[in-house]
N, C-alpha and C positions, 0 to 999 in steps of 0.2 A: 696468732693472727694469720687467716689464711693467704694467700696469692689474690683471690679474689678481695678481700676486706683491702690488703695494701695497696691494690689499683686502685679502690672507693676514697680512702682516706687518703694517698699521693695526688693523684690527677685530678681527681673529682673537687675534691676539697680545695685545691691550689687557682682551679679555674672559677672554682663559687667566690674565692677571697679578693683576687686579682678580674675576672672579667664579669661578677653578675650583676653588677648595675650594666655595663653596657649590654649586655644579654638581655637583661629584662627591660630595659629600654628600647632593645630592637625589637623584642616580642611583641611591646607594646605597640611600635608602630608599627608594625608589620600588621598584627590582628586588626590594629583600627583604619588604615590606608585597606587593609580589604574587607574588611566592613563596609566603607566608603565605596569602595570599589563593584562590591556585590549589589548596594542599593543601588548606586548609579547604571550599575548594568542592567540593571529588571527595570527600574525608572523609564529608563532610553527605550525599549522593547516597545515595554508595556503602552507607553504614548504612542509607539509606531502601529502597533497593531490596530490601537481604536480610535486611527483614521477611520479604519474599516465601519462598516455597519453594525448593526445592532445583531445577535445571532444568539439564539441559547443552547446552552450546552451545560447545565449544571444539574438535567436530571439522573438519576440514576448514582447516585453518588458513590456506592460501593460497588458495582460493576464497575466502575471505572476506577476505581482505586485498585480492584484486583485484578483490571489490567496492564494497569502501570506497574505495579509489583511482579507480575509475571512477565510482561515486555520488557522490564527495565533492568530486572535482577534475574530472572532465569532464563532470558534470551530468548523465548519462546515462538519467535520469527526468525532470529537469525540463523538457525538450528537448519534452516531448508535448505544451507548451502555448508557444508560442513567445516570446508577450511575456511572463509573468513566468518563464519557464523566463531569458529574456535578463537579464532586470532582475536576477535575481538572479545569474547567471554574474557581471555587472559588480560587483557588490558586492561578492562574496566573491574575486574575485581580486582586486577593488582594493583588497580591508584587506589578504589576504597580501601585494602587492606592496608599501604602505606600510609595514606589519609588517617586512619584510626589510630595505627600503630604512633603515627609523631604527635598526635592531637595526647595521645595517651603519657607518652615519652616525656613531655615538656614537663607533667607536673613530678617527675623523677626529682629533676634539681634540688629545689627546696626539700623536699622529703627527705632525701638521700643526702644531709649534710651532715647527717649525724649518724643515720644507720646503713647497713651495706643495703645492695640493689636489692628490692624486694620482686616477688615471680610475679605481682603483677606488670612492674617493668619491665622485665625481662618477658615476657610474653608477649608486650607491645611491641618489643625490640625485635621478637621472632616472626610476629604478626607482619609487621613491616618489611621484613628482609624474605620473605615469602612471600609478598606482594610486590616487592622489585625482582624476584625472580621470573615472576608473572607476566609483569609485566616485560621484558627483557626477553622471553621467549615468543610473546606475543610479537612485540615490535620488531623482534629478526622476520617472523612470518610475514608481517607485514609490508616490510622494504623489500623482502623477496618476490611478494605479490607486488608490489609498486613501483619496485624498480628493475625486477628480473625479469618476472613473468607478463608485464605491463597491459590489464586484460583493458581490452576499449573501453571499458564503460568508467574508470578509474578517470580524473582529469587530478596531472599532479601539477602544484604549483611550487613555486618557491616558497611558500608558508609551509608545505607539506613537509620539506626537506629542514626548512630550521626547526619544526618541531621536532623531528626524528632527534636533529642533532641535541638540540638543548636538553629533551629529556633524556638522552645516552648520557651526558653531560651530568647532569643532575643524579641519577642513580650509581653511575659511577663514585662519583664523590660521596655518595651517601657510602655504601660499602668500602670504601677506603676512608674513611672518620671512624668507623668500625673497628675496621683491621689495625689503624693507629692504637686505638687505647687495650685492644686484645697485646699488639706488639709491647706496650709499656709494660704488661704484666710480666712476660717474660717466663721461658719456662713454659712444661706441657700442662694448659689447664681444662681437664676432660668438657668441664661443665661448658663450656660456650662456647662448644663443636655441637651440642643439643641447639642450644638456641641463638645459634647465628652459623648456618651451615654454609653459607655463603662468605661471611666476613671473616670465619677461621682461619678457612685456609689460604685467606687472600692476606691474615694478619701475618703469615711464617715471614711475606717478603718484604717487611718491613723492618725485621730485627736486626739488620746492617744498620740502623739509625741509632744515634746517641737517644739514650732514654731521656733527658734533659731537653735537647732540641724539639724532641716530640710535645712535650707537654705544653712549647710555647705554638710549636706547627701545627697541633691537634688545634686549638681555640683560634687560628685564626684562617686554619682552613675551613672551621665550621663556616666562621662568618662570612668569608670572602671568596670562595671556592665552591661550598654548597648554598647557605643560607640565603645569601643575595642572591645569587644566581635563582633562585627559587622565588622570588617573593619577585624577583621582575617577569620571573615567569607566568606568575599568576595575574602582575598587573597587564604584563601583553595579551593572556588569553581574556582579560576582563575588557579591558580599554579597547584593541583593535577588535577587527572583525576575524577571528580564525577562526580554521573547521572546528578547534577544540570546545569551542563556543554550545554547539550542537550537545554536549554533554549535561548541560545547564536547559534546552531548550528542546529538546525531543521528547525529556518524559511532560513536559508541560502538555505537547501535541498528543502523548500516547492517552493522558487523562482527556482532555478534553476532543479523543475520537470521534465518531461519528457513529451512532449504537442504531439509527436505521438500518434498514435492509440493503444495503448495498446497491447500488444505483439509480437509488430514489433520488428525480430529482423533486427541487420545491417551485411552489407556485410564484409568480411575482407579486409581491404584497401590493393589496389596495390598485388594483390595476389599471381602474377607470381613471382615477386620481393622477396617478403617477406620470412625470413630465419625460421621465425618458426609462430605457429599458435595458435591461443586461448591464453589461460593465464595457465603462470605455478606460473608464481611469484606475488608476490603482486605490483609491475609497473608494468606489464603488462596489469592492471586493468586501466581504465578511469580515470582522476581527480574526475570526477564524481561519478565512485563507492566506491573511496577511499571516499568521501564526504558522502556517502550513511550510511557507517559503522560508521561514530562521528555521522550521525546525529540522526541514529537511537536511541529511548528510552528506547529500552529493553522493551516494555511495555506487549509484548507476543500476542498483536492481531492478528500478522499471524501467528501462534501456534497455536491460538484456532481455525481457518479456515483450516489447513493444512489438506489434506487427506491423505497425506502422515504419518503424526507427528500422525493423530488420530485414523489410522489403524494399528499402532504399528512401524511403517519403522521408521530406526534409521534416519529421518531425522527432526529438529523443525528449522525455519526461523531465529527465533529470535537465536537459539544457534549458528547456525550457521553462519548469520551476528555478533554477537559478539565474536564469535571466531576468525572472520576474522579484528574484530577490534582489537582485542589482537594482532595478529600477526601483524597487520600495526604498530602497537605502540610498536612493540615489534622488527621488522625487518625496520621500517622507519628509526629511528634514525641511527640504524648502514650504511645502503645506504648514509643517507646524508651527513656522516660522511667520506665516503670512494668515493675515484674516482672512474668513471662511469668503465673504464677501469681494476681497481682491486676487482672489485663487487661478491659475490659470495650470490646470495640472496636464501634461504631455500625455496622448492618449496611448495606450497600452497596445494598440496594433501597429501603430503609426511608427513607434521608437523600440519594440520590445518582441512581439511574437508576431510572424508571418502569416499573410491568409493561406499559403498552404499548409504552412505548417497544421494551422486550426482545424482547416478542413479535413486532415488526413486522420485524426482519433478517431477511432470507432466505439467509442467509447466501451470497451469491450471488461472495460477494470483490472487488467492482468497488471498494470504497476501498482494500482491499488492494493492488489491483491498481494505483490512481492515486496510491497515498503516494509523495512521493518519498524518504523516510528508513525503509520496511518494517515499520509500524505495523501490529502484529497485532489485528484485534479481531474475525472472526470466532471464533474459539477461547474468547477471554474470555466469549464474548455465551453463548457453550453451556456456561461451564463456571458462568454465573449462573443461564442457566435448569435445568442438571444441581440445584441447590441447591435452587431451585424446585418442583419434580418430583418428586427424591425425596425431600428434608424438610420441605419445604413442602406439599406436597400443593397446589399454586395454580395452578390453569391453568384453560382455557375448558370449557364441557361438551364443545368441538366434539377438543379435544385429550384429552379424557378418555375418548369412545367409540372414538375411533381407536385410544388404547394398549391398549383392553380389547378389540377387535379384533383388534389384532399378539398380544394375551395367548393370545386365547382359539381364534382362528382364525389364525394365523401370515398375517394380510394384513390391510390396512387398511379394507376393506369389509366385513369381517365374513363375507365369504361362506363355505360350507363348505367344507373342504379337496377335501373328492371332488371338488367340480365344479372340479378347477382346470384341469385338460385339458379338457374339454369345446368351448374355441374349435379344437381341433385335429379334433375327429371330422369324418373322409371325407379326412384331409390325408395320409395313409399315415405318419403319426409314429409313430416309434418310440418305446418307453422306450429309457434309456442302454444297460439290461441288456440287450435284447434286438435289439444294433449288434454285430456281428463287430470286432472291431479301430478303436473309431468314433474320426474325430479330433479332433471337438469335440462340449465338451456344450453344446448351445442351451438359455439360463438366458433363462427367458420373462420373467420378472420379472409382480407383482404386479399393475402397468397392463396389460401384456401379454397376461394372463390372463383378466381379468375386468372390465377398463374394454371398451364395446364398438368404439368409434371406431379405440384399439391393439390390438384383435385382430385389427383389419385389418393390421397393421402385422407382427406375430407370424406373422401367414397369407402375407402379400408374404413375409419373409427364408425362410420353410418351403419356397415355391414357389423361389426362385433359391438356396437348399443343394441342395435335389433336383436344380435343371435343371443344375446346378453338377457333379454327381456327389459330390458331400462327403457322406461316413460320418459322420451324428451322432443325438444320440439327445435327450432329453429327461430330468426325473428325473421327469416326469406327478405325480401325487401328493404325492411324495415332498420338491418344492420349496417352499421358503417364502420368506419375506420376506427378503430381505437384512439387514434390518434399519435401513437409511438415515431411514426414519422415525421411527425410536424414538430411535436418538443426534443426529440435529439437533433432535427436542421437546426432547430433556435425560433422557429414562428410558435411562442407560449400562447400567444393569443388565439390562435388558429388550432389550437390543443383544446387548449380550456374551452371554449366553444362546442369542439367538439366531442368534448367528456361531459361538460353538461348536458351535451342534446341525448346522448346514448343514456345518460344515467336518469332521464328525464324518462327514458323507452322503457326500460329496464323494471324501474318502479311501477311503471305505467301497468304493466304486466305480471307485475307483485314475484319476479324473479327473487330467489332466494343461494340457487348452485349454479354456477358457468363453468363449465367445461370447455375449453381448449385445446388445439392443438400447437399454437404458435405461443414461445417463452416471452416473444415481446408483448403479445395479447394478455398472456399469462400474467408480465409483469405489472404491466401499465392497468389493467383492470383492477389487480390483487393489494398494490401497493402504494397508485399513484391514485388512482381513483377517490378512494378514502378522505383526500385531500379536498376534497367538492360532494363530499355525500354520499359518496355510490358505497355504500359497505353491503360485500356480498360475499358470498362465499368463494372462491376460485381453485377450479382446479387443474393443473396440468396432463393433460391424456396418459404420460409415462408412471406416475404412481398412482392413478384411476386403475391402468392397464394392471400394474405390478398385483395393485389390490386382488383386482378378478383372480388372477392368475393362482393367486396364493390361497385363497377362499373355496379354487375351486369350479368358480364360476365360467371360467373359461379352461378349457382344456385342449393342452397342446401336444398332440399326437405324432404326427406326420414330419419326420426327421426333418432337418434341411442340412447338409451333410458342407456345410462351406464353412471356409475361417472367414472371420468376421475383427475388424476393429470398429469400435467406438469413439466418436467424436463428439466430446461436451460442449454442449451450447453455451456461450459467456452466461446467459441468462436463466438458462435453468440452472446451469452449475455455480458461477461463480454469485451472479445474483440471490439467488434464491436455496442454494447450498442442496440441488437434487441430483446426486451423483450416483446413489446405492440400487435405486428403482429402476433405473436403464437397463443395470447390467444382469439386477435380478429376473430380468424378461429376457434378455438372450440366452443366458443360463438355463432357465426354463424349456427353451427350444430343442428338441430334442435334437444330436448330431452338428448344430451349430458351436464351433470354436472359438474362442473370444480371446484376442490379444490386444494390449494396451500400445497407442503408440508413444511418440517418445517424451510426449508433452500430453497431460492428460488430466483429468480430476479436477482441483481445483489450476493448474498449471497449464490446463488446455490453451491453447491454439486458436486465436478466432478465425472465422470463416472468412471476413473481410466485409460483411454485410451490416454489421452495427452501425447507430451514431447516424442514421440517416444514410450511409455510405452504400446499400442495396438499392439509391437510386442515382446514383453518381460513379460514373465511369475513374477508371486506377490510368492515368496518365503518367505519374511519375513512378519508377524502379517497378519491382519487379510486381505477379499479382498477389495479391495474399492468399487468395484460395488457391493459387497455383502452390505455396509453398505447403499448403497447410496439407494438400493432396500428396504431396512428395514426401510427408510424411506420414500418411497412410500409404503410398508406396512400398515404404522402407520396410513396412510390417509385413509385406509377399501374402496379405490377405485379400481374398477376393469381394467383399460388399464391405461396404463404408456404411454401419448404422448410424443415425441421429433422430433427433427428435425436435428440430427447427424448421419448419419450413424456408426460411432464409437459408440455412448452413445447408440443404440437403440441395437447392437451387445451385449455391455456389461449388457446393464438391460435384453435384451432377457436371455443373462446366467443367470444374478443375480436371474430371476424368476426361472429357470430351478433351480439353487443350493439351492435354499431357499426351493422346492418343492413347488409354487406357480401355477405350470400350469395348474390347477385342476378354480382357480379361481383369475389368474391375466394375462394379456397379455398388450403385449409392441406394440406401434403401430407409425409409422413416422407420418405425420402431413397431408401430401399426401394420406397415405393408408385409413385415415379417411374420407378423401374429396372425397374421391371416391366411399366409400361406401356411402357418402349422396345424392352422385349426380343422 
């Protein structure tokens, strides 16, 4: 008989005779107290959330399956930030592979009463002790980042600190229950330095103990050192509210994402009908957003992206979603508690988020864009100031002349509708109506018109449709505002009105292509429009341009001998995912250099113009286009291209306020292609 067989048939057999009714009595209640535990926990949620509204999210059923299997097991978000993207890969594969390895473990017992360990226990044994190495190397990263390197965006609490401990706690005593019954063997035994390369060499320091002592120390350190200590572990993370919670509740969020185009927002259902508008309360919110607030991690990635949060405005994502999770956990119970009819629910601006804070998103998507579990809170933030707006009546005077602008003049400056063509006279522009067979309508958009810096910009894309030979027209007069400014203030009504009247135009004239120069015209025609009929086809000037370029159609000669950074529009880029078409037209230019700044792509930098905020003055910290400039700076490049009329307004100031004019200038995408051509 070998050393291995006599530790099977000594200790094994001694604790099956003497402790496996209490063993399997504790088994028993341990799996059925978390059973209980697990229902009760999805129970509790699952009520909290559908306070919320009605919302769908169940199409597309295998896109979303294989983005929760990618999100949740191949990390394929947290991977953007290397060391806690790592730290946590370790973590969560070392619980699942301890998870398997003891779920695997337990059926040893009985098996193993008559024959020695067989390699599939012994594989769950190695599985597990792999998985607390994992974990173990994970969570030193992590107290080091939490408690060393202490980055702002991290909020530790005293929950933070007893997890640390209990699970140090718990794995320790796992691997010394190990090292115990390696010690009982006694003597060198090759075989389980393979499969427990942890619990080996931690069994040498154990052979100082009486073999006898151990057998009684081993069974009731299981129970009382590891075993319990584990099963109140699980009932704390079920029963109380902890971060560990989020591990249960984020792949819920990652299935049930948001599979539109990225900062679509939605119409308010049944409008005429409806007794009040946007959200004041927390049901007022979607099942969905109430979902958004548990599933979030607190982990602070859209803090560190926020222009808002980094330019001093009292606004940060993350505070602000757990804010709103306190209040759901703080105002759910009492609603579910109380008839629909006797409800008096505390309203969400009043007890929870600040009107500056609200005001200051620009709804730009960059935390959207760095959650790693698909934390929607642009949408929320519009459907609070929707509330705002049109039953509150509460907003700046600077937001109040602008809606009565969009009211009164269908544009943001007030100016009169007549002169809206006016940057076109001597350009040979046509009206639509008066294009033989045209194949696109060139939608000037509002900047376009009547800011004078982008009618330069309106006049370059006129000059290369002409030199181009492309049949298009304009609607002169006849165009308005898209309406982009009115639905990121929060006046939907004041949207909707004004998307029906244009798509009423539009049709009227049997429009089929729009061409564009501005990403929010782009957006809001391409994506929002759809939502009330307008389906047409939309183009953005930048991959219109790319096309020519590459075809042929346009040829760019005439060097332009300058370095050049690129600055991504939230809305072409992160919106709408046009990143490769920009740079393939600078590239194109002959003599023009291209360096990326330090924030770029999808990770770009907003202008400070989104969300309504191009008509609203930066009062609090510092400006946004001021820093976004500072970072074109940093790149010692002399023109700043873009393709926004918003961001090319705000970097033309940012150079102005920096005193850069001497040696930086801002340029559209267009005004460059025409100097080459």
């Amino acid at each position: 008989m070998n050393s291995l067989t006599r530790f099977w048939t000594s200790q094994e057999i001694y604790i099956m005779k003497v402790f496996l009714p209490i063993i399997l009595g504790f088994l028993v209640l341990f799996i059925g107290l978390l059973v209980v535990s697990a229902l009760a926990f999805w129970w509790r949620h699952y009520r909290l959330w559908h306070l919320g509204k009605a919302e769908s999210r169940s199409d597309q059923g295998a896109t979303r399956f294989k983005t929760l299997v990618a999100v949740t097991f191949g990390h394929v978000r947290f991977w953007k930030e290397l060391y806690p993207g790592s730290m946590h890969f370790l973590i969560f594969w070392g619980a699942i592979l301890i998870f398997l390895g003891k779920v695997v473990r337990l059926f040893s017992y009985p098996v193993g009463l008559t024959l020695p360990p067989q390699d599939i226990f012994k594989s769950a044994s190695f599985v597990s002790e792999i998985g607390g190495i994992l974990v173990i190397v994970g969570g030193f990263l992590a107290v080091y980042r939490r408690y060393i390197l202490k980055p702002s965006r991290l909020e530790t609490k005293p929950t933070n600190t007893l997890i640390y401990l209990w699970g140090v706690v718990l794995l320790l005593t796992g691997f010394f229950i190990k090292g115990y019954r390696m010690a009982v063997i006694g003597g060198e035994v090759p075989d389980w330095s393979c499969w427990a390369p942890f619990s080996f060499p931690l069994s040498r320091f154990f052979l100082i103990l009486p073999t006898d002592a151990l057998n009684e120390l081993l069974v009731w350190h299981r129970v009382l050192i590891h075993a319990l200590p584990a099963f109140l572990f699980f009932a704390y993370v079920f029963i109380t509210r902890t971060p560990l919670q989020h591990f249960f509740l984020s792949p819920i969020n990652i299935y049930f994402r948001n599979l539109r185009p990225k900062g679509v927002l939605l119409p308010i259902p049944n409008f005429e009908e409806a007794e009040t508008f946007g959200v004041r309360e927390i049901s007022e919110l979607t099942w969905k957003q109430l979902l958004d607030l548990e599933g979030c991690t607190n982990c602070g990635r859209c803090q560190d992206v926020c222009p808002a949060h980094l330019t001093g405005k009292p606004l940060s994502p993350r505070r602000m979603t757990q804010n709103l999770k306190e209040h759901l956990r703080r105002e759910g119970p009492k609603l579910l508690a109380t008839p629909v009819d006797q409800r008096k629910p505390e309203a969400i601006m009043e007890a929870t988020v600040g009107e500056d804070e609200l005001w200051a998103c620009t709804a730009c998507m960059a935390c959207e864009e760095a959650c790693p579990v698909y934390v929607e809170q642009v949408i929320r933030n519009m459907d609070l100031r929707r509330y705002l707006v049109l039953v509150e009546t509460k907003y700046s005077s600077e937001v109040r002349l602008t809606l009565k602008n969009l009211e009164k003049s269908n544009n943001p400056w007030g100016a009169a509708r007549g002169t809206r063509v006016e940057w076109a006279q001597g350009l040979g522009v046509k009206n639509i109506t008066e294009v033989e067979n045209p194949e696109y309508l060139f939608w000037v958009g509002c900047v376009g018109a009547f800011d004078a810096r982008n009618q330069k910009v309106a006049t370059s894309m006129v000059k290369i449709l002409q030199a181009s030979g492309i049949r298009f027209g304009i609607l002169g007069n006849e165009e308005g505002c898209c309406g982009d400014p009115a639905r990121r203030i929060g006046n939907e009504y004041l949207f909707q009105n004004t998307a029906e009247a244009n798509i009423g135009i539009l049709k009227g004239h049997g429009v089929k292509k729009i061409l564009t120069i501005c990403p929010h015209c782009f957006h809001t025609l391409k994506n929002e429009y759809p939502q009330f009929g307008g389906e047409f086809e939309v183009i953005h000037h930048v991959p219109f341009l790319a096309e020519l370029i590459s075809s042929g159609k346009l040829k760019l000669t005439k060097p332009i001998d300058k370095v050049i950074t690129y600055h991504d529009s939230c809305y072409l880029g992160r919106a709408n995912q046009i990143f490769e078409a920009p740079r393939k037209i600078l590239n194109a230019i002959p003599g023009l250099k291209l360096v990326e700044m330090e924030r770029h792509h999808q990770r770009s930098f907003c202008c400070g113009a989104g969300g309504g905020r191009m008509w609203m003055e930066e009062h609090i910290g510092t400006r946004i286009n001021q820093m976004r400039t500072d970072m074109a700076i940093a790149t010692h490049a002399e023109f700043i291209g873009t393709a926004c009329p918003y961001c090319l307004t705000m970097l033309f100031d940012g150079i102005k306020e920096k005193g850069k004019t001497e040696t930086m200038a801002a340029y559209d995408l267009s005004e460059l292609v025409i100097q080459s051509m």
